[in-house]
PAZA-478253 format. One record per atom (N, C-alpha, C): residue in one letter; x, z, y. Coordinates in steps of 0.05 Angstrom, whole numbers, padded with zeros to 5 digits, always signed. Layout:
aXZY...
! end
This chain:
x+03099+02689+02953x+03093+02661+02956x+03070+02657+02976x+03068+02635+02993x+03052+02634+03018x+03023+02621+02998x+02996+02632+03008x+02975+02629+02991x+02974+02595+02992x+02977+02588+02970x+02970+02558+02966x+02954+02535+02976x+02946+02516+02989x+02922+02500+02992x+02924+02481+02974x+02902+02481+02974x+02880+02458+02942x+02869+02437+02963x+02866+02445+02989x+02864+02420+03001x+02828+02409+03001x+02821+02390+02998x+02791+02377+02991x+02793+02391+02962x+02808+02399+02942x+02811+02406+02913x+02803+02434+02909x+02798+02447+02942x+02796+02475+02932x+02772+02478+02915x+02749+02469+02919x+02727+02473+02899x+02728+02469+02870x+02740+02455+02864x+02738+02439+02835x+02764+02461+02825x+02779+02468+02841x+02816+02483+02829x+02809+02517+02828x+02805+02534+02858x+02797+02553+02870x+02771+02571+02851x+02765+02560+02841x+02740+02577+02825x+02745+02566+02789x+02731+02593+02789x+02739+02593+02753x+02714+02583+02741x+02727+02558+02724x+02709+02542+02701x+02712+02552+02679x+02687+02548+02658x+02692+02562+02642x+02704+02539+02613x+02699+02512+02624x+02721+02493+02613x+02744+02476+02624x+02753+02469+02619x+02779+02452+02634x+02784+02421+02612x+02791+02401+02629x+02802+02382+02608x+02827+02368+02611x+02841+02364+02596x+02868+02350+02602x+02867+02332+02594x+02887+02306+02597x+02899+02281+02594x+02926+02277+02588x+02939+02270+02568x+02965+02269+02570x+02967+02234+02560x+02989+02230+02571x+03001+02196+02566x+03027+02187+02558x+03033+02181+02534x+03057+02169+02530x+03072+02159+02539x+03099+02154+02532x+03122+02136+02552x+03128+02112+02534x+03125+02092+02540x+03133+02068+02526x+03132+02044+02541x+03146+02036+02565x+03148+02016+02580x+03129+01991+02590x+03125+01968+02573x+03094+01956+02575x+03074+01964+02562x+03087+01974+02543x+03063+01979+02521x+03046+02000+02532x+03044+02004+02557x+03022+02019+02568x+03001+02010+02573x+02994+01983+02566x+02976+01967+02566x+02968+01975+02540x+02974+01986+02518x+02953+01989+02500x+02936+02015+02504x+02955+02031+02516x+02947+02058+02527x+02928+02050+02539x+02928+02030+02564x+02903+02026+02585x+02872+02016+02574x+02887+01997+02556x+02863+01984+02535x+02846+02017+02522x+02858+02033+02513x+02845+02047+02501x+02832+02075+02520x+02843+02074+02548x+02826+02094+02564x+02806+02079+02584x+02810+02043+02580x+02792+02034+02590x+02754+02041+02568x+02760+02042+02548x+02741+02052+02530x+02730+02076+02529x+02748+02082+02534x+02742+02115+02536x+02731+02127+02554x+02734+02105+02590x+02721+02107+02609x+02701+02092+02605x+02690+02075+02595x+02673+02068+02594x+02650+02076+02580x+02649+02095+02551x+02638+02111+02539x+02627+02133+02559x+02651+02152+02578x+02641+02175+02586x+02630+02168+02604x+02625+02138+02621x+02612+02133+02646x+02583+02121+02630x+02577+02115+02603x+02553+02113+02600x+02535+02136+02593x+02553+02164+02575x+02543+02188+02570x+02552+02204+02591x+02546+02199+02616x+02543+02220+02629x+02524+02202+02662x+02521+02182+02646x+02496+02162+02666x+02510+02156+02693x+02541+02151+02689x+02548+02137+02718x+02551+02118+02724x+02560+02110+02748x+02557+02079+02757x+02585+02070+02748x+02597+02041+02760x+02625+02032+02758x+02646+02054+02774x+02630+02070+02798x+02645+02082+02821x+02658+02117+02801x+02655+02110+02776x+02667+02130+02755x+02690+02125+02748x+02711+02156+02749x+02738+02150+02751x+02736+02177+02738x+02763+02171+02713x+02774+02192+02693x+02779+02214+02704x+02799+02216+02738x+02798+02235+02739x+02781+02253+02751x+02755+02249+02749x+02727+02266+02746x+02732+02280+02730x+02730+02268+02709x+02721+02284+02684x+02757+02304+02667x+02775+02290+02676x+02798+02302+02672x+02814+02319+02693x+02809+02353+02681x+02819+02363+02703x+02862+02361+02716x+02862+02356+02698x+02902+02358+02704x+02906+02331+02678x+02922+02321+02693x+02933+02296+02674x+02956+02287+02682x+02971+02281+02648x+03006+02282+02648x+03006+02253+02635x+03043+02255+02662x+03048+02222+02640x+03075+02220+02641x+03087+02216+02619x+03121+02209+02616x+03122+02176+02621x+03145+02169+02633x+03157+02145+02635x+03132+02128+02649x+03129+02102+02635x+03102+02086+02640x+03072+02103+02642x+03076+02119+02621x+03049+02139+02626x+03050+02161+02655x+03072+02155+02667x+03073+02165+02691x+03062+02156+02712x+03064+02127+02714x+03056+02107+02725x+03019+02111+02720x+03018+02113+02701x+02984+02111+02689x+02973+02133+02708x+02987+02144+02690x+02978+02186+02706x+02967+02191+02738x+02994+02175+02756x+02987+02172+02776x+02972+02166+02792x+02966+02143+02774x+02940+02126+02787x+02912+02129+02785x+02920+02146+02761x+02886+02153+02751x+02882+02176+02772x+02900+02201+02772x+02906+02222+02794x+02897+02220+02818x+02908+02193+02823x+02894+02184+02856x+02864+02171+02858x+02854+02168+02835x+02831+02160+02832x+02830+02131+02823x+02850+02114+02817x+02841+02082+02802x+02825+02083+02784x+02812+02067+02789x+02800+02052+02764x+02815+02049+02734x+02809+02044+02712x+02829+02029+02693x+02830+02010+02695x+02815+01994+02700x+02811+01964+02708x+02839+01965+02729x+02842+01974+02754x+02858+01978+02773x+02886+01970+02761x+02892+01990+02745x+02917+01998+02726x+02927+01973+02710x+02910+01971+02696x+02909+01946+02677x+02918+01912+02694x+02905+01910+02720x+02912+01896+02733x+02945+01896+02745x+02946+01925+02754x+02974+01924+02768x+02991+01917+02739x+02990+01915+02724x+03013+01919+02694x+03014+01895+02692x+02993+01883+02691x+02987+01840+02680x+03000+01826+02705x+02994+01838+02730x+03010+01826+02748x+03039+01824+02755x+03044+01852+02749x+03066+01860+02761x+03097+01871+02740x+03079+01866+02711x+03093+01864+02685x+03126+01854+02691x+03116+01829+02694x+03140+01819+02689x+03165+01823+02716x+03152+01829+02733x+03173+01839+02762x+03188+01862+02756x+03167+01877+02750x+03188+01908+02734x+03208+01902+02720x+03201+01882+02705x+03228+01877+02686x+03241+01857+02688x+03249+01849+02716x+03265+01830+02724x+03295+01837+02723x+03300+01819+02710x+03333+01820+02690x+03356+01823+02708x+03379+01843+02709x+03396+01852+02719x+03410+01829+02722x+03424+01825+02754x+03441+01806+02750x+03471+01806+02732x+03479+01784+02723x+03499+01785+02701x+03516+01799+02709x+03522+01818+02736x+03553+01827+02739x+03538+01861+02744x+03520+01855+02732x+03504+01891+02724x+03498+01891+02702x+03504+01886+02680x+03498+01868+02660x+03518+01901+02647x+03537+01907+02659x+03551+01935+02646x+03543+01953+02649x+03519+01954+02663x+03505+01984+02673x+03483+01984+02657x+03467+01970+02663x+03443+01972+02654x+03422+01944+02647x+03414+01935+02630x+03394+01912+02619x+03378+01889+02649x+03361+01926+02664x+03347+01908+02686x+03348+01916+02714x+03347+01910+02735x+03353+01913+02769x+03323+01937+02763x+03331+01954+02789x+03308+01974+02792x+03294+01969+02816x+03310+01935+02831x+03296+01932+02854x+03262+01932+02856x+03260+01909+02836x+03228+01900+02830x+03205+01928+02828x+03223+01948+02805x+03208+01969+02800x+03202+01982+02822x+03226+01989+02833x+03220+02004+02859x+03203+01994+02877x+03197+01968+02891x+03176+01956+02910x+03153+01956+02891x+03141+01952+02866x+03123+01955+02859x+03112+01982+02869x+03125+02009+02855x+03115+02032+02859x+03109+02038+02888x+03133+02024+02904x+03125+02039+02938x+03097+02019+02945x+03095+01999+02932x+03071+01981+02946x+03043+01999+02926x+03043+02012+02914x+03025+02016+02895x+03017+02054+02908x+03041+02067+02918x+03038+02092+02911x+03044+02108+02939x+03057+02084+02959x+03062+02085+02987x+03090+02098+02986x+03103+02075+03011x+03127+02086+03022x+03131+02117+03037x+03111+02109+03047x+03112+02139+03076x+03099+02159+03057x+03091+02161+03036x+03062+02187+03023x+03081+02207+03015x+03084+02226+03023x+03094+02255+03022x+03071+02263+02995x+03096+02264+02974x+03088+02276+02949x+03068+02295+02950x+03042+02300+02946x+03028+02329+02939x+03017+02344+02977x+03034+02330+02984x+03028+02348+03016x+02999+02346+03019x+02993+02326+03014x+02952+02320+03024x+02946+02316+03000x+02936+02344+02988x+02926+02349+02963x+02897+02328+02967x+02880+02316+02989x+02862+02302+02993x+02869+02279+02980x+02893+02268+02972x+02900+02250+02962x+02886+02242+02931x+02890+02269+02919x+02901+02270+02896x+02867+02276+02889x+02849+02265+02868x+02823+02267+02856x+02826+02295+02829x+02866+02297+02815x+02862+02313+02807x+02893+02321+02807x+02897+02348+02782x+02922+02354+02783x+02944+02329+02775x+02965+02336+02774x+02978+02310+02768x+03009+02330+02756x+03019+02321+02730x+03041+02317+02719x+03059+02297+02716x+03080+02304+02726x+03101+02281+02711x+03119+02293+02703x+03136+02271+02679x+03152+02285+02670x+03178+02277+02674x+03208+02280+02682x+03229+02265+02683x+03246+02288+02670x+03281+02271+02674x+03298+02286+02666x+03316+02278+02686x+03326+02307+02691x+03349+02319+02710x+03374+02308+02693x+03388+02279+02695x+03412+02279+02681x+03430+02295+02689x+03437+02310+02710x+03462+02318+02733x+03461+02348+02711x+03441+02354+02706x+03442+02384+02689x+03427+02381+02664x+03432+02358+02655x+03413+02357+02622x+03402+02377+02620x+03369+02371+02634x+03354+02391+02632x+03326+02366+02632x+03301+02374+02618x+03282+02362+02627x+03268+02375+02650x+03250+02362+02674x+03232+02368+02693x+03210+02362+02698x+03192+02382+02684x+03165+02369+02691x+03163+02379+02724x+03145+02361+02725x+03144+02366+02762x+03110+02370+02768x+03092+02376+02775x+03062+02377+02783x+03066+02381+02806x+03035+02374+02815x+03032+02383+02841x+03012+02413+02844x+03006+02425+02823x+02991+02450+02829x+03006+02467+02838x+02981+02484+02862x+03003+02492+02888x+03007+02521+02878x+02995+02532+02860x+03005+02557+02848x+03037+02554+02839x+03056+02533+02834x+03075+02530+02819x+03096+02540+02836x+03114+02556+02819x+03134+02572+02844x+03157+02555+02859x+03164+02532+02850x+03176+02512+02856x+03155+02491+02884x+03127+02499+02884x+03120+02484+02903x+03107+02497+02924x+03124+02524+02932x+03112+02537+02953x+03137+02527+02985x+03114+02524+02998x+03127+02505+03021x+03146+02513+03037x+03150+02543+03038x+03171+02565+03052x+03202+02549+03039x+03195+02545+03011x+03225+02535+02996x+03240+02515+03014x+03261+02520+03022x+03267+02495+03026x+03277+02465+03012x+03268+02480+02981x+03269+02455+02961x+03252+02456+02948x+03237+02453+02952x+03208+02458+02955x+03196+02416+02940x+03184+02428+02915x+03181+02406+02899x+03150+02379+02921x+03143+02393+02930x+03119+02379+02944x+03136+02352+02966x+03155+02357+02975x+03169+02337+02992x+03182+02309+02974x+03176+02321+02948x+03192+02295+02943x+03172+02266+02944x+03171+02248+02948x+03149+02232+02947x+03138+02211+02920x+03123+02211+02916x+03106+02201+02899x+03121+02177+02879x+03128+02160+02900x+03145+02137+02880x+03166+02140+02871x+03182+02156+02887x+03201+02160+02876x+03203+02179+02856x+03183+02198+02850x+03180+02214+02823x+03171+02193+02804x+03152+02178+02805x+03152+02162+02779x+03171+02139+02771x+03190+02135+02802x+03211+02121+02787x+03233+02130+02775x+03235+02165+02780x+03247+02172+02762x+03246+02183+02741x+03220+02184+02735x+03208+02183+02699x+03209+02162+02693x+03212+02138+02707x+03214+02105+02681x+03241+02089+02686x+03258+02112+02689x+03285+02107+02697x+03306+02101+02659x+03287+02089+02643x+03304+02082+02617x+03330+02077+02620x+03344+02096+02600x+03370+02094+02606x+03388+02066+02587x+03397+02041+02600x+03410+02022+02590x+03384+01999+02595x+03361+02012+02600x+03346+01989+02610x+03344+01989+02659x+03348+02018+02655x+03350+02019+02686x+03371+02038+02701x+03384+02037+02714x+03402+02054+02734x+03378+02078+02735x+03397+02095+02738x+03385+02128+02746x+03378+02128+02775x+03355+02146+02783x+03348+02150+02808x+03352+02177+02818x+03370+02176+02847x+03377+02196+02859x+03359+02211+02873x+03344+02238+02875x+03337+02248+02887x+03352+02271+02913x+03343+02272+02927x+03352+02295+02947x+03335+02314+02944x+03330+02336+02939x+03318+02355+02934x+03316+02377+02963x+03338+02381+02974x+03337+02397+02995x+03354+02377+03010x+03351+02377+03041x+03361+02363+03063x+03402+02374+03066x+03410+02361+03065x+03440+02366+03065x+03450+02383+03048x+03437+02381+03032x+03448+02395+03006x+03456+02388+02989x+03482+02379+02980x+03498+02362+02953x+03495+02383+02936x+03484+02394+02929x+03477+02415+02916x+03450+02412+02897x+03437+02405+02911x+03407+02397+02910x+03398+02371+02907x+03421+02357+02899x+03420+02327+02904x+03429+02314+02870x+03405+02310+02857x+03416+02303+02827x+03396+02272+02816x+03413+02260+02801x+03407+02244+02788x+03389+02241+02761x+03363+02223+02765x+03343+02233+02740x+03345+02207+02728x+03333+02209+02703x+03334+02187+02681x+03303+02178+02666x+03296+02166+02653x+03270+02175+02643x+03263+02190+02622x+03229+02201+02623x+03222+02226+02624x+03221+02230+02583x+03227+02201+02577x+03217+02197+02544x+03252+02210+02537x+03278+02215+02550x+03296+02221+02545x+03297+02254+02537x+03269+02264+02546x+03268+02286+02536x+03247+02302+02518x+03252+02319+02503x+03225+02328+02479x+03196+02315+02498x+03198+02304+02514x+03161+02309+02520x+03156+02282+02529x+03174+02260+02511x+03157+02235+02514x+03132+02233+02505x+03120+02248+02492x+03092+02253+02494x+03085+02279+02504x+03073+02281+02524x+03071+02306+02546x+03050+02324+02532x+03041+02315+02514x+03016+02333+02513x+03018+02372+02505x+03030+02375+02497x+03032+02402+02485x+03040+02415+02518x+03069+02398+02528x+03072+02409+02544x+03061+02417+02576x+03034+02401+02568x+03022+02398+02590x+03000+02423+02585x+02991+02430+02552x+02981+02455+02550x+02992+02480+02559x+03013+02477+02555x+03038+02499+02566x+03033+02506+02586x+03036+02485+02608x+03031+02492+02641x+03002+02494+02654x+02989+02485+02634x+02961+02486+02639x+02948+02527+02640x+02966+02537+02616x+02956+02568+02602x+02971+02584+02606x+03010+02579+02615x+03019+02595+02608x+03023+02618+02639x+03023+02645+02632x+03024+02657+02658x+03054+02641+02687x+03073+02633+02681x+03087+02624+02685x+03088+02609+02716x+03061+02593+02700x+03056+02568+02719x+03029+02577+02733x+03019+02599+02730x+03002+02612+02743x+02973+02605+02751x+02968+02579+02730x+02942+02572+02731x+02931+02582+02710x+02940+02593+02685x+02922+02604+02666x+02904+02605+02656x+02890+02574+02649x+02866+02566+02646x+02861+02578+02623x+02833+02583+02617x+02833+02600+02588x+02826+02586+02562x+02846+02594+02553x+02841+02583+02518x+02826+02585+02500x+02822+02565+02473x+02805+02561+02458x+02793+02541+02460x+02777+02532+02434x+02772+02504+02426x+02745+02494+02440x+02734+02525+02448x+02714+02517+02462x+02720+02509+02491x+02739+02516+02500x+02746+02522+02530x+02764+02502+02542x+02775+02491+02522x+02800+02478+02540x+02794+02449+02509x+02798+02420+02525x+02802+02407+02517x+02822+02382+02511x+02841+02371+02506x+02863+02361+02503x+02863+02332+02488x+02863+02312+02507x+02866+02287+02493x+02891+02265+02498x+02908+02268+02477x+02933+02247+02479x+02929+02220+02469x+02941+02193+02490x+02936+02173+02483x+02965+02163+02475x+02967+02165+02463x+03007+02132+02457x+03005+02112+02464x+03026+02097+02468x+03026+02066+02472x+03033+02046+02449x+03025+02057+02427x+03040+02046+02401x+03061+02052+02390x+03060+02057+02364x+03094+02066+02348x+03092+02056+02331x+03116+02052+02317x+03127+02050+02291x+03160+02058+02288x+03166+02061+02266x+03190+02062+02260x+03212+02044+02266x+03238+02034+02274x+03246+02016+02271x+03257+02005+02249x+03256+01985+02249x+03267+01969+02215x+03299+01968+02227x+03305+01957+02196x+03330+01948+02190x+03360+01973+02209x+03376+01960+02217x+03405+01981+02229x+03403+01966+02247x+03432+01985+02261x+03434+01973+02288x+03461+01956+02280x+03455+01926+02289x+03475+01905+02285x+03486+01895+02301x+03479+01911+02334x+03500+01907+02348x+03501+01914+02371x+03517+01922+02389x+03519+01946+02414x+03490+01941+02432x+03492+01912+02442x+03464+01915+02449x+03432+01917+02441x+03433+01910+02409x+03412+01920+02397x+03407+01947+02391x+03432+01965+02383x+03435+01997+02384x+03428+02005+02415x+03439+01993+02432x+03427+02000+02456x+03405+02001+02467x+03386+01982+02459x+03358+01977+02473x+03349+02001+02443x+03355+01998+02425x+03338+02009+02409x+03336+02047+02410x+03356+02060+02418x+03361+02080+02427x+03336+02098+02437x+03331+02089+02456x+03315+02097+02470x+03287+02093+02468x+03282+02072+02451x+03252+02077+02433x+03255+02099+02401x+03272+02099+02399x+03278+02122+02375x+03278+02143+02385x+03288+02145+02406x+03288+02178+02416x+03261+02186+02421x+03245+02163+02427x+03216+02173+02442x+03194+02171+02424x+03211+02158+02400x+03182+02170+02377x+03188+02192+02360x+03214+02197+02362x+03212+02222+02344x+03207+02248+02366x+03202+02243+02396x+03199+02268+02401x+03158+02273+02404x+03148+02243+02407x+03130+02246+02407x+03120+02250+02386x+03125+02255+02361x+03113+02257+02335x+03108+02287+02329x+03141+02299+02341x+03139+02330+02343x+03123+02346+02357x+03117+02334+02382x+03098+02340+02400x+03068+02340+02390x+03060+02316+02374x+03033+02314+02358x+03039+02331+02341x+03040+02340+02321x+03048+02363+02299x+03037+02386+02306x+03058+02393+02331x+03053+02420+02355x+03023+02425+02364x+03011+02397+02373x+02988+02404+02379x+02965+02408+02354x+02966+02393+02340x+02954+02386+02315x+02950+02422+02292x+02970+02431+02299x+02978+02454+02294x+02968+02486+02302x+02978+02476+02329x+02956+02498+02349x+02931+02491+02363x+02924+02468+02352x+02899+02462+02371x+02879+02452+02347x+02855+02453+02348x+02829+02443+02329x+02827+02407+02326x+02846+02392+02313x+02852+02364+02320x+02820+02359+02308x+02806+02342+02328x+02784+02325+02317x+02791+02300+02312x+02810+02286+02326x+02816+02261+02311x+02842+02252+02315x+02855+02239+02290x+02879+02224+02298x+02890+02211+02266x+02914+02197+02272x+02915+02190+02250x+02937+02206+02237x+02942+02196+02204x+02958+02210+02185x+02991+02207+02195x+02991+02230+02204x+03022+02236+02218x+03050+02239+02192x+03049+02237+02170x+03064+02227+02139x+03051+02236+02110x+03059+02239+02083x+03051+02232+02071x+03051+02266+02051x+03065+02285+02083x+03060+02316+02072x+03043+02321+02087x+03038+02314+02114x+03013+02335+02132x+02990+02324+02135x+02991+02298+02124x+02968+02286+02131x+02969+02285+02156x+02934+02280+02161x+02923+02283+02186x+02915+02303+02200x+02920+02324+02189x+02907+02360+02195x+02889+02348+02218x+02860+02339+02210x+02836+02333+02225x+02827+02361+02213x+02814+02370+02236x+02794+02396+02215x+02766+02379+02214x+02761+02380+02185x+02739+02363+02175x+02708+02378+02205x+02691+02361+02200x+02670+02367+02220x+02645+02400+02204x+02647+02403+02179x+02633+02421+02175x+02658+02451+02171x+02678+02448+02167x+02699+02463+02175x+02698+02481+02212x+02695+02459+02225x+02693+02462+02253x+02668+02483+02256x+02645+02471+02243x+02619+02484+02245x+02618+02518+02234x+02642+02521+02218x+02643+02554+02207x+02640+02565+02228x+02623+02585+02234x+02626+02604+02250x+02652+02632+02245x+02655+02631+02220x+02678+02650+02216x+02706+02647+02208x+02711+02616+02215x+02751+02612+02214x+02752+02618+02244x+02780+02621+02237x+02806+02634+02258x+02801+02611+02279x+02788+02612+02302x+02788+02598+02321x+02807+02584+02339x+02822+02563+02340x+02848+02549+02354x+02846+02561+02381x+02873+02539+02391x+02877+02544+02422x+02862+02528+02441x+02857+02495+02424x+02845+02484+02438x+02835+02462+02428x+02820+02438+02435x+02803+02415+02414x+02826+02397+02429x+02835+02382+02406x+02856+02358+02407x+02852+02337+02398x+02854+02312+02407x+02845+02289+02406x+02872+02271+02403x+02879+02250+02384x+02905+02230+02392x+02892+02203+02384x+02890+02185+02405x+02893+02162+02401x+02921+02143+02401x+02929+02132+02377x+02950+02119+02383x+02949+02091+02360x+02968+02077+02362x+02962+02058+02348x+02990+02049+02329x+02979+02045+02301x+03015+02037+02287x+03026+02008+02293x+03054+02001+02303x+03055+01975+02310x+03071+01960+02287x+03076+01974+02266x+03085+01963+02240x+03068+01934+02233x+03081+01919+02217x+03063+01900+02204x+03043+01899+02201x+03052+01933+02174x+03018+01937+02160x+03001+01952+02174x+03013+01968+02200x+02991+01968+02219x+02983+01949+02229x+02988+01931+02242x+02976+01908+02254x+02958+01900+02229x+02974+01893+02205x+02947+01879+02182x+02922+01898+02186x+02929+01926+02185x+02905+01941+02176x+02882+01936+02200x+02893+01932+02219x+02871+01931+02252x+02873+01895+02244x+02876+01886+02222x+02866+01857+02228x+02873+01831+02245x+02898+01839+02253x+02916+01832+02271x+02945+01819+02255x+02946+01807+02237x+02962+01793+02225x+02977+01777+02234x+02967+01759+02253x+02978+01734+02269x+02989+01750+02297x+02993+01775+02299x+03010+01789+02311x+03041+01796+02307x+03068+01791+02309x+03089+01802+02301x+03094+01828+02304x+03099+01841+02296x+03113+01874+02308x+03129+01871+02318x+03152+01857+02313x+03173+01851+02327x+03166+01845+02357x+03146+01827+02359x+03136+01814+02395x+03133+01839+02410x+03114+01864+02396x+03090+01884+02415x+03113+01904+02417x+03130+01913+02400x+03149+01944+02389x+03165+01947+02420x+03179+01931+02420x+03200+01935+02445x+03183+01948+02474x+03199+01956+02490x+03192+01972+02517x+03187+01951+02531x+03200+01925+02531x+03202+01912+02555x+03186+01878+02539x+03162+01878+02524x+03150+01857+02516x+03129+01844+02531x+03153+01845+02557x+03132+01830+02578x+03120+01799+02575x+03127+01784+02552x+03118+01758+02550x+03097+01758+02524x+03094+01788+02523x+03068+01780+02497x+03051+01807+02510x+03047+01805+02532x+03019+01828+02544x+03000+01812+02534x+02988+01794+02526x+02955+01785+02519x+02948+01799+02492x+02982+01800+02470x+02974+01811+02444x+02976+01843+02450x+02979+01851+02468x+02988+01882+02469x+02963+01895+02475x+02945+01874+02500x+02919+01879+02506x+02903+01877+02486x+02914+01861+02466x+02884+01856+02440x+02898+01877+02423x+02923+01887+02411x+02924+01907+02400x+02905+01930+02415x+02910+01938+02434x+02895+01966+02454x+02866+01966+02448x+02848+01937+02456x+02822+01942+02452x+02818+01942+02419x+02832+01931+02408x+02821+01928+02369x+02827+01962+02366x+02840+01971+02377x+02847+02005+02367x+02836+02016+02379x+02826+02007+02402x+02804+02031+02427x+02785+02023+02407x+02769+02000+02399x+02739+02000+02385x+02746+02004+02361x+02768+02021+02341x+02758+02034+02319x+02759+02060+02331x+02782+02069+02345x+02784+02094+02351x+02758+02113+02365x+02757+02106+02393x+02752+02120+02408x+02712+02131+02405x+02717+02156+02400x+02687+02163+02398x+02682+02187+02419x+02659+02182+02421x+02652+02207+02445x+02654+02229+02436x+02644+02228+02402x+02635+02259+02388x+02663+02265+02393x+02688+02258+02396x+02705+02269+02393x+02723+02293+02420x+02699+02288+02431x+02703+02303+02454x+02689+02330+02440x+02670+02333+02432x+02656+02358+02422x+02638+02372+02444x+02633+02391+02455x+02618+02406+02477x+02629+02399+02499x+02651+02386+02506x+02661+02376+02529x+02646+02357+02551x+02619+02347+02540x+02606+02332+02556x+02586+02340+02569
! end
């Protein structure tokens, strides 16, 4: 493999730290606005404990950061350096364009047109920007996650140039694909959007497959699998493990269960694809919760609890040391979640769906009511 460039990144990538920190982001369509609500807090916490100005951006302090579907969208932007504020803006504006309604004689394909989505992302993420090529671009690593429908396979895609898939000799060579069009094909919901075709290699029908979005596969919540590629020899960055060393914080965009059955093709249909993406993100939390030292999150059912490791637990100098310190912010969008955050005059029904583009004001007050119980610095631990 031809030696890699890191680009302006070589300093921060090129030399060994003796910590690392990740970001991973949920897939859940608008409701990434609660996600934003709650890393707008979170940026705002680490820009007062670490004495910075407004010109502070997450991905400083986050070395590689993953995002399925909508959290792809997030990912990216933080990647390239936005603001949250930035983010938060493009979603309130541009909310409801994304989800501009399929005309009625597409109405058999799919829910909504992918035109809107598509000019959003090229106006946001650039037409001409050659994926990964000008690592100067990029403030940090960047994950996304999609799925290969053409070979029911999932694809995480990054841009770290150690990855054997993004050495530039390839002639399919993952760095050429460009930017928007990888995140439009992680928020490519299937029955809410037409699939997006990639070309992978130049005249190659071979190389040429159709993706779907990224919540269609185990890693609508990226996080574990973003530890994976972060450690494993594989992917050839090998950051080193342990709770002291590597730190891991997953944000959701809200869950709950769905109520009641499906009563009818197009309610089974929209609903599909929010079921698939919480039961894989639940498994994914478990996973981490499991192998990693969880300092905070909430009670994942009514056998595992919360496996928080209590704070004087942590302090033993002589338990079995984890892989890594894990963090989940997420928020329940049930009823009696909403009652419990105080939020009553909220429906579940309004915030739950992917596409609740006419109630973003309550999605924003869900995010900050759950960023200000949730989010604590201690929960970062020696990370600061």
């Amino acid at each position: 493999m031809t030696q890699p460039s890191w680009g302006t990144l070589a300093y921060r990538y090129s030399i060994a730290q003796p910590q690392r920190k990740l970001l991973a982001l949920d897939g859940g369509g608008i409701r990434g606005l609660i996600t934003l609500q709650i890393l707008l807090e979170l940026e705002s916490q680490l820009k007062t404990k670490l004495g910075r100005g407004d010109d502070f951006r997450l991905a400083e302090y986050f070395d590689y950061i993953a995002g399925t579907s909508t959290g792809a969208i997030i990912a990216a932007g933080l990647s390239l350096g936005f603001s949250v504020q930035k983010l938060i803006d493009f979603y309130l504006e541009k909310g409801e364009a994304m989800f501009d309604k399929a005309f009625l004689a597409n109405w058999g394909h799919n829910l909504y047109s992918d035109q809107a989505l598509l000019e959003e992302l090229k106006a946001t993420f650039g037409d001409g920007t050659d994926l990964f090529l000008n690592a100067g671009q990029f403030h940090s690593l960047l994950l996304v996650v999609t799925m290969n429908r053409t070979t029911d396979s999932p694809w995480p895609i990054s841009n770290n140039p150690w990855a054997k898939y993004n050495d530039p000799n390839r002639p399919d060579c993952n760095l050429r694909i460009k930017l928007f069009q990888l995140v439009r094909a992680s928020t490519a919901a299937p029955v809410y959007f037409p699939p997006e075709k990639l070309e992978w290699e130049a005249k190659n029908a071979k190389k040429t497959f159709e993706y779907v979005d990224g919540g269609m596969t185990p890693y609508n919540n990226p996080a574990f699998l973003l530890f994976r590629m972060a450690t494993h020899p594989a992917y050839k960055l090998e950051w080193q493990t342990g709770e002291d060393n590597l730190l891991l914080v997953s944000v959701g965009t809200g869950a709950s269960v769905t109520t009641g059955g499906y009563g009818n093709i197009i309610d089974t249909l929209k609903s599909l694809p929010d079921n698939l993406m919480y039961a894989s993100l639940v498994d994914q939390d478990i996973n981490c919760r499991t192998f990693g030292c969880c300092a905070y999150g909430a009670p994942i059912d009514r056998e595992l609890g919360d496996l928080v490791l209590p704070e004087e637990a942590m302090a033993n100098p002589d338990r079995a040391k984890r892989l890594f310190r894990y963090v989940r912010y997420n928020v329940d969008l049930s009823q009696d979640g909403l009652n419990a955050l105080g939020l009553s005059t909220i429906k579940s029904d309004d915030v739950r769906q992917l596409d609740s583009v006419k109630f973003k004001d309550q999605l924003q007050l869900v995010g900050k009511t759950a960023a200000a119980a949730q989010v604590k610095i201690a929960h970062l631990g020696n990370f600061i």
